[in-house]
N, C-alpha and C positions, 0 to 999 in steps of 0.2 A: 730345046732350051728356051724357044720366045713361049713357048705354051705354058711353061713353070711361071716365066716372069707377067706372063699373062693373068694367069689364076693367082698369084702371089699379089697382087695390086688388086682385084678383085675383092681379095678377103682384107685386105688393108684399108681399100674403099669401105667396107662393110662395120670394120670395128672404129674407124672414124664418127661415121653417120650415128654409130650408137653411145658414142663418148659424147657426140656431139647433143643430140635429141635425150640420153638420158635413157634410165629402162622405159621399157612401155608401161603404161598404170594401165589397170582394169579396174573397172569400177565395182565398188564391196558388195558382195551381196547383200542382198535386202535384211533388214533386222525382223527377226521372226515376231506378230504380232501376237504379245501378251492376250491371252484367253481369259474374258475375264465375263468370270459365273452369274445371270441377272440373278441380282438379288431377290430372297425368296419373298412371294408376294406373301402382304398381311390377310388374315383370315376374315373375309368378308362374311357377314351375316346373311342367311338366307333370306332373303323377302315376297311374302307368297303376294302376288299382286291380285289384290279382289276388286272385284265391280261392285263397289260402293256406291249407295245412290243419297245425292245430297241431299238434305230435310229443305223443302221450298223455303224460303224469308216467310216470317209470318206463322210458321206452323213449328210444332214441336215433335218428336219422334221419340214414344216412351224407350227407356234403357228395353234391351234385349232380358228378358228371364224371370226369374222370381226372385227379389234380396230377399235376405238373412233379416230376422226380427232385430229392432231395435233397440238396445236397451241403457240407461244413464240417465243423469241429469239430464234436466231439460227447460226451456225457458220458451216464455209464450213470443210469438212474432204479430198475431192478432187476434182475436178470439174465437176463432175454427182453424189456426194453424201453429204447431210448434217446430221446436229445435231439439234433435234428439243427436247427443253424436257428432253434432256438425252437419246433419241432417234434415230437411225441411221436410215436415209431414202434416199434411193435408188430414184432419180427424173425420175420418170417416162418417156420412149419414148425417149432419148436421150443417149449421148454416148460420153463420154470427154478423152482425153487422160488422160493415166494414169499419177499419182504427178509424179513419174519418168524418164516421157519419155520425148524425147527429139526431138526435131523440128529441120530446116531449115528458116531461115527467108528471105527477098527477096534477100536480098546479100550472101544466103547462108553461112551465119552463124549458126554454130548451137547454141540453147538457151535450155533452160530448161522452156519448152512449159506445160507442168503439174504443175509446181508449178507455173507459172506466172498467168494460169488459176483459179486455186485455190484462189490464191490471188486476182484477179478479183472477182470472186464471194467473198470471205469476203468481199471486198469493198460493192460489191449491199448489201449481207446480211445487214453490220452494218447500211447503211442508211434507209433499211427498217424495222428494228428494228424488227418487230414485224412478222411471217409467218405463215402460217397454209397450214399444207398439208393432202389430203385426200386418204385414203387409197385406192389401187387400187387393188395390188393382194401382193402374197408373192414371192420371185424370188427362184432360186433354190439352193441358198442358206441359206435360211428361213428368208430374210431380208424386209425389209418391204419396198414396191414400193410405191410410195406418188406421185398426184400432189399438186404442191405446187404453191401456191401463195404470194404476201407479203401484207401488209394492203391495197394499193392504189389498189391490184387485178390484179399487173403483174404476168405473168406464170413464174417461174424461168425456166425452160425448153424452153417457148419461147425463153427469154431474153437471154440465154446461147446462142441459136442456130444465131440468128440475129446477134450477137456482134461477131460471128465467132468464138467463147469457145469453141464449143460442134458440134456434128453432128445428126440430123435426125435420130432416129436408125428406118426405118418400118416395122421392123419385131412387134413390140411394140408398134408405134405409129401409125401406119397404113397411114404413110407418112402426118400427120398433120403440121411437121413444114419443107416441103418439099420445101413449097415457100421460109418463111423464108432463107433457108442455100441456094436458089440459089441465092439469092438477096444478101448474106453475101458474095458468092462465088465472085458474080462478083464486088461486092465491094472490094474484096480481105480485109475485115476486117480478124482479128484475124489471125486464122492458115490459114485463103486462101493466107495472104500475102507471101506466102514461099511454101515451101513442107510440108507433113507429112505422116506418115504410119497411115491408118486406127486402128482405138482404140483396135479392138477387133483381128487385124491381128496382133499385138504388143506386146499382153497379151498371144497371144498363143506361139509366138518367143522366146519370155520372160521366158516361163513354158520351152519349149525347153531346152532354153540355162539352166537354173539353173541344170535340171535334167542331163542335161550331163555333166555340174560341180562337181556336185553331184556324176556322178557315175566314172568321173575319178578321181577323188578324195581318193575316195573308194579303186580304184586300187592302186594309185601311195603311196597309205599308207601303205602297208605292210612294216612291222622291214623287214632291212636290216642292219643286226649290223657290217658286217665286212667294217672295216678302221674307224667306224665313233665311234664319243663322244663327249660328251657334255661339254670335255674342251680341248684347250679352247674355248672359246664362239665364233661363226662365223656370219658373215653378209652376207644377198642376193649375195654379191658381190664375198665373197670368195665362194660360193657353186654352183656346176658344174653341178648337175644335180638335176630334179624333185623327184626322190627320196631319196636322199640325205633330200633334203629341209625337205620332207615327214615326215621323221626320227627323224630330230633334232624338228620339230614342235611337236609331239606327244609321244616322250622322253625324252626331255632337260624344264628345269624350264625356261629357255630364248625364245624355241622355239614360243611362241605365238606371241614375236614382230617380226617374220618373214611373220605373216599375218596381213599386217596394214590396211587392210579395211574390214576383218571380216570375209569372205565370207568363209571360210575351203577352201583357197589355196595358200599355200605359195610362194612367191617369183616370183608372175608373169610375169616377166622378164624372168625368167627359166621353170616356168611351163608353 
């Protein structure tokens, strides 16, 4: 009898304790982690990576190949070079003075013999409307050397040389239009009617002269601040010396109209 009322207080303790505390929780399983697909990647372009070598500063690297002939209108850029296409082409074998350079005419006058030639050839260009040039080499400047012809099948490089434009260059042409320019000579057409300096002795006088512009330039510019200022405002006239000029050009907000033709050298009168 006490062993019943034993185990009856027992299981009485037992349903207390859980009335009391409540059920047991267990904590929820985990939530299953949504799987989620990388999205698929965009379709990269192959890139074949080549060893490229860079053309130095200073130097030109002709196009890789042989182009395709040229052919369309065309308009002069100076008188041994046209526009073909949107294409700059170097006429083959010949040699014009430069657009800037400047002639002797039989009264010795001087003229502006590059840009009269120029304008010569637009004239042939527009009436031959139409041109085709064929590639010959690249020059060393990576420019594209062309002869060219126009519909009717005149050589522009003939036509140049005969009308007295341009000169025979043989290093190039291998003396092809050598008849032509003595025939031009003694007709004294074009530049025979006067003087001129060879095309290519001109361009190098020219490279000359800029560089030594150039480099006194350089010189005659260093600040030299005592006496000088940029008020008030001074003109070629009142300034005494090359560095002077130098100073006020490269200091003063006025200084630029002391250079009216551009070239970085003030006051040439003085320098």
């Amino acid at each position: 009898m006490a062993k019943r009322r034993a185990a009856g207080l027992a299981w009485l303790t037992i349903l207390a304790a859980v009335a009391w505390h409540g059920p047991v929780k267990h904590d929820a399983p985990p939530l299953p982690t949504p799987k989620v697909e990388p999205a698929p990647l965009a379709e990269q372009p192959i890139v074949a990576h080549l060893d490229q070598k860079v053309a130095e500063p200073g130097t030109a690297r002709p196009p890789v190949g042989e182009p395709t002939p040229l052919d369309g209108p065309a308009k002069a850029v100076d008188g041994d070079t046209i526009e073909v296409s949107g294409k700059r082409v170097r006429i083959h074998g010949i040699d014009a003075p430069e657009f800037n350079q400047q002639c002797d005419d039989a009264k010795n006058f001087t003229y502006s013999c590059g840009w009269q030639i120029t304008a010569a050839l637009q004239k042939f260009l527009n009436s031959a409307k139409i041109v085709r040039c064929e590639f010959v080499s690249w020059d060393q400047y990576g420019r594209y050397v062309g002869s060219c012809t126009s519909r009717k099948g005149v050589d522009l490089g003939a036509w140049l040389v005969s009308s007295g434009l341009a000169l025979d260059w043989p290093r190039y042409s291998g003396g092809a239009y050598a008849d032509l320019q003595s025939k031009a000579q003694k007709a004294k057409r074009g530049i025979w009617s006067g003087t001129f300096e060879i095309p290519s002795l001109w361009r190098e006088k020219e490279q000359a002269r800029i560089q030594q512009k150039q480099q006194f330039s350089a010189i005659t510019s260093q600040p030299q601040t005592e006496g000088y200022s940029c008020q008030p405002r001074r003109y070629c006239k009142q300034i005494r010396s090359c560095a002077e000029a130098n100073w006020y050009m490269q200091n003063c907000s006025w200084g630029g109209a002391l250079d009216r033709d551009n070239d970085g050298i003030p006051c040439e009168g003085t320098c």
